[in-house]
C-alpha positions as CSV (number, residue, x, y, z in Angstrom):
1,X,106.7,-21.2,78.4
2,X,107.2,-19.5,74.9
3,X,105.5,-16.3,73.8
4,X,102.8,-16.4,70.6
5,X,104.4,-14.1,68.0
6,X,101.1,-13.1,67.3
7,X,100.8,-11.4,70.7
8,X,103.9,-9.4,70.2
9,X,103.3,-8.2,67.3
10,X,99.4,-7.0,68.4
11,X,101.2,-5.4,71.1
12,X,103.5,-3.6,69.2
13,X,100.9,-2.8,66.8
14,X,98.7,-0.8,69.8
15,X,101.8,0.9,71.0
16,X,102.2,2.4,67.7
17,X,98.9,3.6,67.3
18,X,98.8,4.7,71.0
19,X,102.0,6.6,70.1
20,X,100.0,8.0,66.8
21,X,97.0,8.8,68.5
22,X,99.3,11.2,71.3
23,X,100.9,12.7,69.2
24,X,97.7,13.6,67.0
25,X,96.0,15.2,70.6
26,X,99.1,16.8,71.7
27,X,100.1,18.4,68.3
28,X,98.7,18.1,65.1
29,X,95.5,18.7,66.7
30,X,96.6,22.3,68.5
31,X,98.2,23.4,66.0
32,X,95.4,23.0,63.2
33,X,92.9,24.6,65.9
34,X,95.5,27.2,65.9
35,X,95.9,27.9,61.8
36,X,92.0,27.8,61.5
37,X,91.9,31.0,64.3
38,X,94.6,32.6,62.5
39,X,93.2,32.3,59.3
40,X,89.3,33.5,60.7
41,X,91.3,36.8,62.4
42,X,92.8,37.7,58.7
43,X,89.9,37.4,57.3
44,X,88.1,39.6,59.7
45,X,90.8,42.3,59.5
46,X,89.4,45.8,58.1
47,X,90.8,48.8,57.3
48,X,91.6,50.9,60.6
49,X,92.1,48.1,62.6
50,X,95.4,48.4,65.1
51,X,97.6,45.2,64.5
52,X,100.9,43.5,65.4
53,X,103.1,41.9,62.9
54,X,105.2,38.8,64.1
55,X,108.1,40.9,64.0
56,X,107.0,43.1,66.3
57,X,106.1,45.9,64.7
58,X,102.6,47.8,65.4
59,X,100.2,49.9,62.8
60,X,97.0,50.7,61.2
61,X,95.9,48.7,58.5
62,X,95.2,51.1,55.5
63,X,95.0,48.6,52.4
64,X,94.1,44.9,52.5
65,X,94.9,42.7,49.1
66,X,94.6,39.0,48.0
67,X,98.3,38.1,49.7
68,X,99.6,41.7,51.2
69,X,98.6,44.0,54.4
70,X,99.6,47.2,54.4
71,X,100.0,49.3,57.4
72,X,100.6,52.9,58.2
73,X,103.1,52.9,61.3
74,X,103.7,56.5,61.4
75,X,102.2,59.5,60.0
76,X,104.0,59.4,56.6
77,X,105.1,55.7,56.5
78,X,103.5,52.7,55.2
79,X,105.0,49.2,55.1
80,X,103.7,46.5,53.1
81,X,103.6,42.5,54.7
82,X,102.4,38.8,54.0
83,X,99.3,38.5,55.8
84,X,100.8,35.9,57.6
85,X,102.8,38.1,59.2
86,X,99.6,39.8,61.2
87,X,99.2,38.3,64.2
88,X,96.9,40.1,66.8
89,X,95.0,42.8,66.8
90,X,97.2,45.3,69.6
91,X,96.4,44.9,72.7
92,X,94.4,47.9,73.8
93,X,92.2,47.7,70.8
94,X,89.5,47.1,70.7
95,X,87.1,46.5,67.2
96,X,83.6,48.5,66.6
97,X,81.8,45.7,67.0
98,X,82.7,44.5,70.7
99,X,82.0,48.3,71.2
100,X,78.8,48.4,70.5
101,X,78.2,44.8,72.6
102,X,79.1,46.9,75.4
């Protein structure tokens, strides 16, 4: 008894796009869930908020621009980054407005 040709290629056909639709859920999914947070928190970030930069590195935010952060991380030092580089706000702060919920 042969096999149709057909049916092996509709079944390799639905692998693929069983394969696809994985790796959609599993990752390209997450991680555009995970840019659209990212990019709502650095848009909410205002001056005097406490942040973390990806490098590790912890400060007030004293000047917000189109591409650039700048943070004061001691009492006579400020350090310019990439927004991108901002990625939480510290983690005993807390912002005005979940104050004021409380």
């Amino acid at each position: 008894m042969q096999h149709s040709p057909t049916g092996a290629l509709l079944f390799q056909i639905i692998f693929l796009v069983a394969i696809f639709l994985m790796f959609y859920f599993l990752i390209i999914r997450p991680q555009k869930k995970e840019r659209e947070r990212h990019r709502k928190f650095l848009e909410s970030l205002r001056k005097g908020d406490r942040v973390v930069t990806s490098s590790g590195i912890w400060g007030t935010v004293v000047d917000i621009g189109d591409r650039t952060i700048t943070l004061k991380v001691d009492a006579n030092t400020k350090i310019t980054f990439t927004k991108e580089a901002i990625i939480a706000y510290q983690p005993d702060y807390k912002k005005k407005e979940e104050e004021k919920k409380n």
